[in-house]
C-alpha positions in Angstrom: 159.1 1.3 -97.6 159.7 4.5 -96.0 163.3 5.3 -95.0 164.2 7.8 -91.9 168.1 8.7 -92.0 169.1 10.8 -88.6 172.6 12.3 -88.7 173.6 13.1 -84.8 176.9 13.2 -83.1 178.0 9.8 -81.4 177.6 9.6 -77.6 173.9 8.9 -77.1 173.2 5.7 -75.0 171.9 2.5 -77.5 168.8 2.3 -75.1 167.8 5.9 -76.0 168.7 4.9 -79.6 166.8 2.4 -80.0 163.6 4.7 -77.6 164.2 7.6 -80.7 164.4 5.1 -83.6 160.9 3.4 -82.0 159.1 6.8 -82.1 160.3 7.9 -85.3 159.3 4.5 -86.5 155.8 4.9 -85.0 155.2 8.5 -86.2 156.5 7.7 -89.6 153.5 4.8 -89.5 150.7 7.1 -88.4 151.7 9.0 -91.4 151.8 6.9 -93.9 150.7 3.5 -92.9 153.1 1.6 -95.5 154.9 -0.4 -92.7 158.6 -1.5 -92.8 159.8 1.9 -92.3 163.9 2.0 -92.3 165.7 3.7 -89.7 169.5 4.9 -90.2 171.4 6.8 -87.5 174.4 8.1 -88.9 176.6 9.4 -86.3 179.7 12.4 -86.9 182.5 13.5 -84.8 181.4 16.6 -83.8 185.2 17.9 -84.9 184.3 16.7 -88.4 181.2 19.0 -88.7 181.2 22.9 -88.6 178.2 25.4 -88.5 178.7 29.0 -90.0 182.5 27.9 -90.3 182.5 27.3 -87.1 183.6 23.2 -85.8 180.7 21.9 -83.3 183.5 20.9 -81.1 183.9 24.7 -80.2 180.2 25.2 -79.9 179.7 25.3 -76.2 175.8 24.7 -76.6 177.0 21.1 -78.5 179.3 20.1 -75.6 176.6 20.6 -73.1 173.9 18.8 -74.9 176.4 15.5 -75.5 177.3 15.5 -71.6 173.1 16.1 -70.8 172.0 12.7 -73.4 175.2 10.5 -72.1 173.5 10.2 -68.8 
């Protein structure tokens, strides 16, 4: 049973959730053809996650992507 975990900041709508967790399903069976393939989205406050030092709450490139996939 393969298992897929995706760690992402919160904000993205259940719909498109559920679209990415579908496709990653479906690619993860074209690869392996095992079946029951596990999907875990772990989401984190961008505040509580940092790149180069830096918190993702200061990256302005994050802040526009969250407002983009929230509509």
């Amino acid at each position: 049973m393969p298992i897929v975990y995706i760690d992402a900041p919160p904000g993205l709508p259940q719909r498109k959730k559920n679209t990415m967790m579908k496709s990653v399903t479906d690619a993860v069976e074209e690869a392996y053809r095992i079946g029951d393939t596990l999907v875990f989205i772990r989401e984190h406050q961008i505040h509580n996650v940092s790149l180069n030092g830096v918190p993702q709450s200061e990256n302005p490139k994050i802040k526009e992507t969250l407002n983009r996939i929230q509509e």
